[in-house]
C-alpha atoms as a printed R data frame, in Angstrom:
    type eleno elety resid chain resno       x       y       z
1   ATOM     1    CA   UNK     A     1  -6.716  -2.134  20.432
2   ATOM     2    CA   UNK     A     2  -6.147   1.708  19.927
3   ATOM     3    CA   UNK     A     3  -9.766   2.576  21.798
4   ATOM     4    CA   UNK     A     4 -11.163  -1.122  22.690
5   ATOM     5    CA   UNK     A     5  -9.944  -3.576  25.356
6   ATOM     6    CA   UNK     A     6 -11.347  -6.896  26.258
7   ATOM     7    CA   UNK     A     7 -11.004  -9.250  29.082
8   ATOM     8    CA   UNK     A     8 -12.241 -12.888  29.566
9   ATOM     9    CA   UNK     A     9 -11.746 -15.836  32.141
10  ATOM    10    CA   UNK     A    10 -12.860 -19.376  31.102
11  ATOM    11    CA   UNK     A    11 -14.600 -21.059  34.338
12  ATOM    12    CA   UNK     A    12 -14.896 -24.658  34.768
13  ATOM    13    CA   UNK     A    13 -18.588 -26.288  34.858
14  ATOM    14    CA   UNK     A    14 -20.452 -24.702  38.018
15  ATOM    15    CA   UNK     A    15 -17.644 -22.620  39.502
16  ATOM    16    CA   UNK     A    16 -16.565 -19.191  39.895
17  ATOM    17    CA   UNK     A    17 -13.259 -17.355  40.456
18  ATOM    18    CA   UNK     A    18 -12.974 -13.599  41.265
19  ATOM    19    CA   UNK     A    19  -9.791 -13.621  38.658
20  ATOM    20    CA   UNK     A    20 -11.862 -11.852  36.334
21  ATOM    21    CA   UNK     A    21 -13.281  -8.951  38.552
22  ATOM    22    CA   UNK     A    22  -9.762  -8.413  40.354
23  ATOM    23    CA   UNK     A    23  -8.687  -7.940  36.441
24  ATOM    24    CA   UNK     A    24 -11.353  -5.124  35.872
25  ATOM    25    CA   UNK     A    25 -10.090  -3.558  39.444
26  ATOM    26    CA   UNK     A    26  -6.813  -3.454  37.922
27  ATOM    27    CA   UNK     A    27  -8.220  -1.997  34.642
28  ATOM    28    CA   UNK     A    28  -9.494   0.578  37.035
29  ATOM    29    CA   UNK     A    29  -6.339   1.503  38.478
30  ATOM    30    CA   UNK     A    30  -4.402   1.526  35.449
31  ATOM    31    CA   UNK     A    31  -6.896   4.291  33.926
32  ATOM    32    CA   UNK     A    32  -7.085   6.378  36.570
33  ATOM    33    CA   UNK     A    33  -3.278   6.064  36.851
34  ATOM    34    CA   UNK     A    34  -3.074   6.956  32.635
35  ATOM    35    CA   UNK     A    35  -5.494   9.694  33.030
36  ATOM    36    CA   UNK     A    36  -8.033   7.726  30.305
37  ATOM    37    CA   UNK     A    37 -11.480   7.505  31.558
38  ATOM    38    CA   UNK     A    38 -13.587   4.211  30.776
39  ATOM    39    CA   UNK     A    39 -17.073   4.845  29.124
40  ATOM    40    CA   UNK     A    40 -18.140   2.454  31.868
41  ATOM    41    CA   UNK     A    41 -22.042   2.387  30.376
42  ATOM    42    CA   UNK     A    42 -20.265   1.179  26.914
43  ATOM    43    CA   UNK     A    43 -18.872  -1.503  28.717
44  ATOM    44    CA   UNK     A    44 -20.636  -5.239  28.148
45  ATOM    45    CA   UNK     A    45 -20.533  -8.628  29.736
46  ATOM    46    CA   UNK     A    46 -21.217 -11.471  27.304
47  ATOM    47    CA   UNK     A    47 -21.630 -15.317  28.931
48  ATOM    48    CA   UNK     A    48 -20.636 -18.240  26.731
49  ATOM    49    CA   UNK     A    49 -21.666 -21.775  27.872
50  ATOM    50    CA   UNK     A    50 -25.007 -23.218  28.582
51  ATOM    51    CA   UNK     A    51 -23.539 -23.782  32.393
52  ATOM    52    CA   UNK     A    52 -22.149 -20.471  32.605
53  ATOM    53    CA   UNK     A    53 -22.580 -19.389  36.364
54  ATOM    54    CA   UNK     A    54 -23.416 -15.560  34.671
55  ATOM    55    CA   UNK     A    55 -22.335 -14.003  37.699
56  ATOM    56    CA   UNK     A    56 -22.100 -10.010  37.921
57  ATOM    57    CA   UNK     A    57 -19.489  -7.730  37.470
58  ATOM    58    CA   UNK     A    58 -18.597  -4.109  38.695
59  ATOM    59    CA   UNK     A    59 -16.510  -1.489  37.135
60  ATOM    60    CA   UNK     A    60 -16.112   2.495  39.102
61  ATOM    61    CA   UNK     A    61 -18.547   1.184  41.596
62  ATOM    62    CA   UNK     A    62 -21.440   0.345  38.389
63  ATOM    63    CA   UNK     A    63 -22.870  -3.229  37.518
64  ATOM    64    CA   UNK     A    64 -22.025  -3.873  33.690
65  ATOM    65    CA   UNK     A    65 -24.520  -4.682  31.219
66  ATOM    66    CA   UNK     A    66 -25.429  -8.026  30.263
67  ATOM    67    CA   UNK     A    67 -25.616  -8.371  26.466
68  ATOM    68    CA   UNK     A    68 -26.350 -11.256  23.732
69  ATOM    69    CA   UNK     A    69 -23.865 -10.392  21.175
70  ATOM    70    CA   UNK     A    70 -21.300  -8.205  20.858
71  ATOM    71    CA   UNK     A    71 -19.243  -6.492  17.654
72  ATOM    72    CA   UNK     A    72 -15.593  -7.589  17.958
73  ATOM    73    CA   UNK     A    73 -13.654  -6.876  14.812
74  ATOM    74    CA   UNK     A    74 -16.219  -6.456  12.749
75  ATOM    75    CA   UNK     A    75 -17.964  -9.564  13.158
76  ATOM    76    CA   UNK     A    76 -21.003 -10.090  15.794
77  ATOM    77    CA   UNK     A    77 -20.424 -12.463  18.225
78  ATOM    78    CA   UNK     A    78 -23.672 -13.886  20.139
79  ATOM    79    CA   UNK     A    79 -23.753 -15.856  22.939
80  ATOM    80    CA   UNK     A    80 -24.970 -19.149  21.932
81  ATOM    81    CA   UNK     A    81 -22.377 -19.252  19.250
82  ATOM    82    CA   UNK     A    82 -24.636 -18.795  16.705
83  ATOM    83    CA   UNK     A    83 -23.540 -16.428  13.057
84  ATOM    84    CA   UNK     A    84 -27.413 -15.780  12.326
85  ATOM    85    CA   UNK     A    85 -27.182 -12.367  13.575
86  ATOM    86    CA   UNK     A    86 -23.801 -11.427  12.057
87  ATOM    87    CA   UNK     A    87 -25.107 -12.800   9.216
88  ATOM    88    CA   UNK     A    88 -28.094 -11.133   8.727
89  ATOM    89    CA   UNK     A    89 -26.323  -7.801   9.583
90  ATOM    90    CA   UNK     A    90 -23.845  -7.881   6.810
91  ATOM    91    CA   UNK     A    91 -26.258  -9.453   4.521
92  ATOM    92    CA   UNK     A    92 -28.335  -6.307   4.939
93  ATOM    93    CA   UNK     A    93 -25.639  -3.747   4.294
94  ATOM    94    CA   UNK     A    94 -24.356  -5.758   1.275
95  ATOM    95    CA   UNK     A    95 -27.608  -5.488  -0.002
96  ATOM    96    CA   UNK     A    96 -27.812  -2.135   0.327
97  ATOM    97    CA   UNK     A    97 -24.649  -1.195  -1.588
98  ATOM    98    CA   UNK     A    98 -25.503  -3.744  -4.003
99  ATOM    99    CA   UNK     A    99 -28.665  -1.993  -4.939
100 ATOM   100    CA   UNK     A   100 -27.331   1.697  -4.711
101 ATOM   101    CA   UNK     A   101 -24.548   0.290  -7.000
102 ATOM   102    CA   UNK     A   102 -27.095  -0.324  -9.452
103 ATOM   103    CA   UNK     A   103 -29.035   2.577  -9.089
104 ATOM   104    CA   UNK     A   104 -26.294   5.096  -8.746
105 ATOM   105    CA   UNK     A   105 -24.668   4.357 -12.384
106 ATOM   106    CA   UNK     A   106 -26.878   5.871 -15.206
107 ATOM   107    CA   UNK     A   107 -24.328   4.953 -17.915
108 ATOM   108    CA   UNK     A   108 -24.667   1.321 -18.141
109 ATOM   109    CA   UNK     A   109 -20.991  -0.727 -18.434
110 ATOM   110    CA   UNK     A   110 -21.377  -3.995 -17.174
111 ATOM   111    CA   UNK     A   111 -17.901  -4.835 -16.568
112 ATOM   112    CA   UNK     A   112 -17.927  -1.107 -14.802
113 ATOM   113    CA   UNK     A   113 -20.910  -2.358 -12.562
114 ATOM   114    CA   UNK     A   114 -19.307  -6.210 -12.180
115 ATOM   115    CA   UNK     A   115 -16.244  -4.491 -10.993
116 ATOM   116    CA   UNK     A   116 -17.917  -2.406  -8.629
117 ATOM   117    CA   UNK     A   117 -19.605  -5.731  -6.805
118 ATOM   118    CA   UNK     A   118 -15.935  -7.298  -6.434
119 ATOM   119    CA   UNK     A   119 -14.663  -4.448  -4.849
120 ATOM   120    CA   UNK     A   120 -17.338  -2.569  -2.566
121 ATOM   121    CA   UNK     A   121 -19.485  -5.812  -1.857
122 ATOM   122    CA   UNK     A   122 -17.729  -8.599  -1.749
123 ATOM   123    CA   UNK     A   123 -15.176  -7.674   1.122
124 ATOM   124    CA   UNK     A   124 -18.395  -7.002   3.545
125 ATOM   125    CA   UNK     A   125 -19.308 -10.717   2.719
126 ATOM   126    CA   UNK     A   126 -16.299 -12.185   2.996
127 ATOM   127    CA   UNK     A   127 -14.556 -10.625   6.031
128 ATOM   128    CA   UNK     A   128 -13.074 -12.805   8.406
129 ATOM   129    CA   UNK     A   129 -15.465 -15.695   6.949
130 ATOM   130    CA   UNK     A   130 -13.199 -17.887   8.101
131 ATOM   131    CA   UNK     A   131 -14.735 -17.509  11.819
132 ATOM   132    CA   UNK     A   132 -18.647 -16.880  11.276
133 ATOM   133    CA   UNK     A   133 -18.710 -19.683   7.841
134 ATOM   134    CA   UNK     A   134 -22.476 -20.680   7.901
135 ATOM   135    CA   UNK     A   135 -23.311 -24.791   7.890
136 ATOM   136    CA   UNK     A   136 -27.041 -24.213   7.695
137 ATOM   137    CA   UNK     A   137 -28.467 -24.236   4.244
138 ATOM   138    CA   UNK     A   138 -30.463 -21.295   5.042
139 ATOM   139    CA   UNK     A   139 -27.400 -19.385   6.212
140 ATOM   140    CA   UNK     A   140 -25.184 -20.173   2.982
141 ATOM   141    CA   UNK     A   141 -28.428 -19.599   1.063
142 ATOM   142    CA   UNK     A   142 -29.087 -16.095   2.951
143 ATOM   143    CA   UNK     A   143 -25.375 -15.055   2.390
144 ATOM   144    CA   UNK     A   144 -25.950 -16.082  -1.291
145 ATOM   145    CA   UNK     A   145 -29.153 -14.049  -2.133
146 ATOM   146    CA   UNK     A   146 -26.796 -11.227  -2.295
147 ATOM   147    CA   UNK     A   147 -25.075 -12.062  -5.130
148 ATOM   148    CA   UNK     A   148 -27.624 -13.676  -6.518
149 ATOM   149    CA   UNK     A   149 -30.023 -10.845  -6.869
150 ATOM   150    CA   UNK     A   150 -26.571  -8.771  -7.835
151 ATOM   151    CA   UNK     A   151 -26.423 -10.573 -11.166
152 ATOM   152    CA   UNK     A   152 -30.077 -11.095 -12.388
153 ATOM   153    CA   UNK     A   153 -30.488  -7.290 -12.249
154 ATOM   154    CA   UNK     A   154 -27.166  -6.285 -13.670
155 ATOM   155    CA   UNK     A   155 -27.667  -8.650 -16.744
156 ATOM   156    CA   UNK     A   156 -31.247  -7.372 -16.984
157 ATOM   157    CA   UNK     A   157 -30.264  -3.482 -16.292
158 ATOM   158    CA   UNK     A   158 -27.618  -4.606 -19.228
159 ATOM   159    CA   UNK     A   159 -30.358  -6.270 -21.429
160 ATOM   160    CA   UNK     A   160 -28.289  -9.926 -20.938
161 ATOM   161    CA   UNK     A   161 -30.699 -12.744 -21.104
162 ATOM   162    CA   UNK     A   162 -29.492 -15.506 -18.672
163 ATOM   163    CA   UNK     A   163 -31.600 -18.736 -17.739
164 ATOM   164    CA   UNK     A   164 -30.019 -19.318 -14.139
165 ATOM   165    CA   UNK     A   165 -27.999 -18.508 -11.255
166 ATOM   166    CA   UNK     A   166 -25.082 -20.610 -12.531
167 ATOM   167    CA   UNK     A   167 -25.122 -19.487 -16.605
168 ATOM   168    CA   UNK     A   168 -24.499 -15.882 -15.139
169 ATOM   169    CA   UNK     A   169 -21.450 -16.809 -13.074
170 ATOM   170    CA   UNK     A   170 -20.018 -18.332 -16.249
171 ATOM   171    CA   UNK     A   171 -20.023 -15.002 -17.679
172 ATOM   172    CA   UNK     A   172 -18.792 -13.104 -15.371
173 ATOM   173    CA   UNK     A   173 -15.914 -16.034 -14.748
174 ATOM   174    CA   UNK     A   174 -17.237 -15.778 -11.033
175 ATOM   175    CA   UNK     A   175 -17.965 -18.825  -8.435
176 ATOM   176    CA   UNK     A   176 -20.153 -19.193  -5.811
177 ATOM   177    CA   UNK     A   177 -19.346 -17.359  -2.878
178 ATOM   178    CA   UNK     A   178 -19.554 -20.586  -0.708
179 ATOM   179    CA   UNK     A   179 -16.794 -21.717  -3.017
180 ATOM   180    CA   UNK     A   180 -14.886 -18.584  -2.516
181 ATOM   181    CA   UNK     A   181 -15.372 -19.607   1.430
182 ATOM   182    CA   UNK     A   182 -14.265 -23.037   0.938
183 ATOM   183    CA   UNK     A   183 -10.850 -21.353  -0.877
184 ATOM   184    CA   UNK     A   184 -10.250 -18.992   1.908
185 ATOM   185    CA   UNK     A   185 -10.547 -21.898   4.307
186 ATOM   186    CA   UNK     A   186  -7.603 -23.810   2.801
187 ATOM   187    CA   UNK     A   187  -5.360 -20.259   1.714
188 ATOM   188    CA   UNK     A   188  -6.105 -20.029   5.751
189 ATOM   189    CA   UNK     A   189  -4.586 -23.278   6.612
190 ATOM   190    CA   UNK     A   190  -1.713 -22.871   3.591
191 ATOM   191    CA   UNK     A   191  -0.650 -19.602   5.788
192 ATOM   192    CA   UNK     A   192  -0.665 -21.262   8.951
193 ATOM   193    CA   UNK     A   193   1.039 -24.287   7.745
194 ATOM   194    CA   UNK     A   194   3.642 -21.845   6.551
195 ATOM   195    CA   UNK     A   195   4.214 -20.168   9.853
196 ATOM   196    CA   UNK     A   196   2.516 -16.797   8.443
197 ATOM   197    CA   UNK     A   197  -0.029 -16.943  11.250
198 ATOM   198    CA   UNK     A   198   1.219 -17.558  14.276
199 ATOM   199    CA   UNK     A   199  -0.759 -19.009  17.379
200 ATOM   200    CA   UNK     A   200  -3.126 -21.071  15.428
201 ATOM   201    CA   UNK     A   201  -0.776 -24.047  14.595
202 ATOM   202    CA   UNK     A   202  -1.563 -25.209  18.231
203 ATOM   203    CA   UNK     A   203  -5.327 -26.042  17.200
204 ATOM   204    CA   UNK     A   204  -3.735 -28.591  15.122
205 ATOM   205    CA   UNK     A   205  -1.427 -31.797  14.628
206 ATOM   206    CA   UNK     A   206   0.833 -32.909  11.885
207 ATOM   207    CA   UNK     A   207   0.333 -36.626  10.458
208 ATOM   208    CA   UNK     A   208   3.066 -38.605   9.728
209 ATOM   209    CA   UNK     A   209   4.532 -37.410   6.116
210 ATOM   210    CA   UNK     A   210   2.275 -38.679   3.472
211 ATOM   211    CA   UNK     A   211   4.156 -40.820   1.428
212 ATOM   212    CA   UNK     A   212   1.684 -41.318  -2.007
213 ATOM   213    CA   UNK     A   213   2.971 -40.162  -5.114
214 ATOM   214    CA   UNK     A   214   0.061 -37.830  -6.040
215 ATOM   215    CA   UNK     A   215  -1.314 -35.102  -3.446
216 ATOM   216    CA   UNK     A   216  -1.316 -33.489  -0.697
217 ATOM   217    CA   UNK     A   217   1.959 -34.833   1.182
218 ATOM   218    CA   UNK     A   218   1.129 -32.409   4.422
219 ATOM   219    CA   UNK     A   219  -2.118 -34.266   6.336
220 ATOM   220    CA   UNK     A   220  -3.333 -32.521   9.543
221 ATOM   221    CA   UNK     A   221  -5.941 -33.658  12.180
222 ATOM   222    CA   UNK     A   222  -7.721 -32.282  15.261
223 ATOM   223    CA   UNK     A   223  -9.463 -33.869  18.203
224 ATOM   224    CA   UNK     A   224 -12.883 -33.966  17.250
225 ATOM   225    CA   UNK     A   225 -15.582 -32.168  18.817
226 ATOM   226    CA   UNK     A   226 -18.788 -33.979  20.575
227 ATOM   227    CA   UNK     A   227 -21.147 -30.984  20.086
228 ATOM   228    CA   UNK     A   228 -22.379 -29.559  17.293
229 ATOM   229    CA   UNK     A   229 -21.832 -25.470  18.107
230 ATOM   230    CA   UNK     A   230 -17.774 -26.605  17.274
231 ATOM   231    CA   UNK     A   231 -18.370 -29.497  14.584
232 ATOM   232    CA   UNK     A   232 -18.316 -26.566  12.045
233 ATOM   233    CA   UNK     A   233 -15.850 -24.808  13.308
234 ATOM   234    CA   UNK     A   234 -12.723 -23.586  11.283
235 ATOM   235    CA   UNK     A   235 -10.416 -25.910  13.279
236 ATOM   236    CA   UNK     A   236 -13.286 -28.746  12.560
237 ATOM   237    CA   UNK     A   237 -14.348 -28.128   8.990
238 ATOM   238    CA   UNK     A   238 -10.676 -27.584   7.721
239 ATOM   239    CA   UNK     A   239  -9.634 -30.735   8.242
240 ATOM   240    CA   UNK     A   240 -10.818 -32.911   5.880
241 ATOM   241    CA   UNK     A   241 -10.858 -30.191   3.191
242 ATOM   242    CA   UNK     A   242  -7.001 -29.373   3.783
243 ATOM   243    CA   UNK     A   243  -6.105 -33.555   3.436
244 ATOM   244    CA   UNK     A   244  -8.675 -33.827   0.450
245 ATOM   245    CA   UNK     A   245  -6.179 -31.763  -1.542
246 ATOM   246    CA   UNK     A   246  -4.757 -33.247  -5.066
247 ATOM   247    CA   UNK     A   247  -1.860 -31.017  -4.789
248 ATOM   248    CA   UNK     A   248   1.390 -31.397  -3.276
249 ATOM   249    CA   UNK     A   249   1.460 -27.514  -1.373
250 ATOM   250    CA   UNK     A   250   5.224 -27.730  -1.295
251 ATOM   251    CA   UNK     A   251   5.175 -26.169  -5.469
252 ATOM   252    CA   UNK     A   252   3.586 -22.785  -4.025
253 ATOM   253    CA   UNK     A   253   6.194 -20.573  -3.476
254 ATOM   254    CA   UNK     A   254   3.379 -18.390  -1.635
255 ATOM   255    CA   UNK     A   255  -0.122 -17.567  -0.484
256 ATOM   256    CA   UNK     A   256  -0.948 -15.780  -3.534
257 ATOM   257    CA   UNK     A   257   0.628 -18.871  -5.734
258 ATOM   258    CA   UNK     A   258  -1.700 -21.291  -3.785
259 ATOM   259    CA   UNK     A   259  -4.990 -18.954  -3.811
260 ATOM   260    CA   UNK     A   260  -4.354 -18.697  -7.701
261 ATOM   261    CA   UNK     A   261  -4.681 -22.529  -8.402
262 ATOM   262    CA   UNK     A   262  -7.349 -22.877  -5.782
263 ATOM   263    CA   UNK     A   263  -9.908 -20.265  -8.071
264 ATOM   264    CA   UNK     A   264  -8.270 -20.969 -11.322
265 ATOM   265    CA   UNK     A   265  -9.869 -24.560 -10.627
266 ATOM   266    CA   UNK     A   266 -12.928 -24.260  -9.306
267 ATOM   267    CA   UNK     A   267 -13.844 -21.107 -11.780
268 ATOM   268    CA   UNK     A   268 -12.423 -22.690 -15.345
């Protein structure tokens, strides 16, 4: 990255390997060679894995700090693999723009204000959701609030009566945004399939051509995980979503085609 660098080693159960300290003495070198100095208190160590041997690390001569979770790319990594706290933290700041959205507009125009929410809020709820998805009902319910609250005060700053949750997101021809998760899931898979992401078709297989006359004629699978901290991961989850399909994919000329059906469905 233009001001960010990251290194990692994956250890086997109960060992250790100096590979990943000899790696920081190299980082070393290479930025005093380059001239760009390290802002070594910046610098973090996160362990993953319950039988992580947590063992310490030096850069310029100074131990690095141990933390629980770390920001990469926007989305907060801790190190039990739990989302809760990157999804608390964007569920705050969405919440915050949602309400100064409301506040900020004197002149009410509720497809103005509606507008406003797709554009400035949703994005901080839905970036990279593909990695930090919540399973828990709490989670999904958390990440929902936001929207929820959205609407009952925009149809009531609007004078809209509206009896529930769901009558509101038939007028505004919205969905759910664990719906709008569940779509960017499979547009997700439709892009690796398609070779537009490259890397992740490793993390799965191909089944042998579906031969039916209705669906989805492309059928993937994955090893499945023992533990539950990567049953509901994206490489997990996917899976049976992505062969559930009633579509054959090959009609989608594109990712835009295929993200068009998926909300034209599951909104009308």
């Amino acid at each position: 990255y233009a001001d960010d660098a990251k290194l990692y080693f994956v250890y086997p159960a109960y060992m250790w390997s100096p590979l990943l300290q000899m790696a920081l003495t190299v980082l070393e070198t290479w930025s005093l060679s380059w001239g760009l100095q390290l802002a070594v208190p910046k610098c973090q160590v996160l362990y993953l894995g319950r039988t992580n041997p947590r063992r310490i690390y030096n850069l310029f001569g100074e131990e690095l700090k141990v933390a629980s979770s770390v920001r990469d790319l926007g989305v907060t990594i801790s190190e039990d693999l739990s989302w809760y706290a990157h999804i608390t933290g964007i569920v705050a700041k969405a919440s915050n723009c949602a309400n100064a959205i409301l506040k900020s507009f004197h002149y009410v125009d509720f497809k103005l204000l509606a507008q406003a929410f797709i554009i400035y809020i949703r994005p901080i709820l839905e970036s990279a959701c593909a990695v930090w998805a919540p399973h828990f009902k709490q989670d999904k319910q958390l990440v929902e609030s936001v929207q929820r609250k959205f609407t009952k005060k925009l149809f009531l700053k609007c004078g809209i009566q509206s009896a529930s949750y769901e009558a509101r997101l038939r007028v505004l021809e919205w969905t759910s945004l664990e719906d709008r998760r569940n779509c960017a899931d499979l547009v997700l898979m439709f892009r690796i399939l398609k070779g537009y992401t490259e890397g992740a078709e490793e993390l799965f297989r191909l089944h042998a051509p579906y031969i039916g006359l209705r669906g989805n004629k492309i059928r993937i699978t994955c090893d499945r995980p023992r533990l539950d901290v990567r049953k509901y991961f994206y490489c997990s989850r996917i899976v049976d979503k992505w062969n559930a399909l009633d579509v054959d994919i090959s009609i989608f000329k594109n990712c835009k085609q295929f993200a068009d059906y998926l909300y034209e469905r599951m909104v009308f």
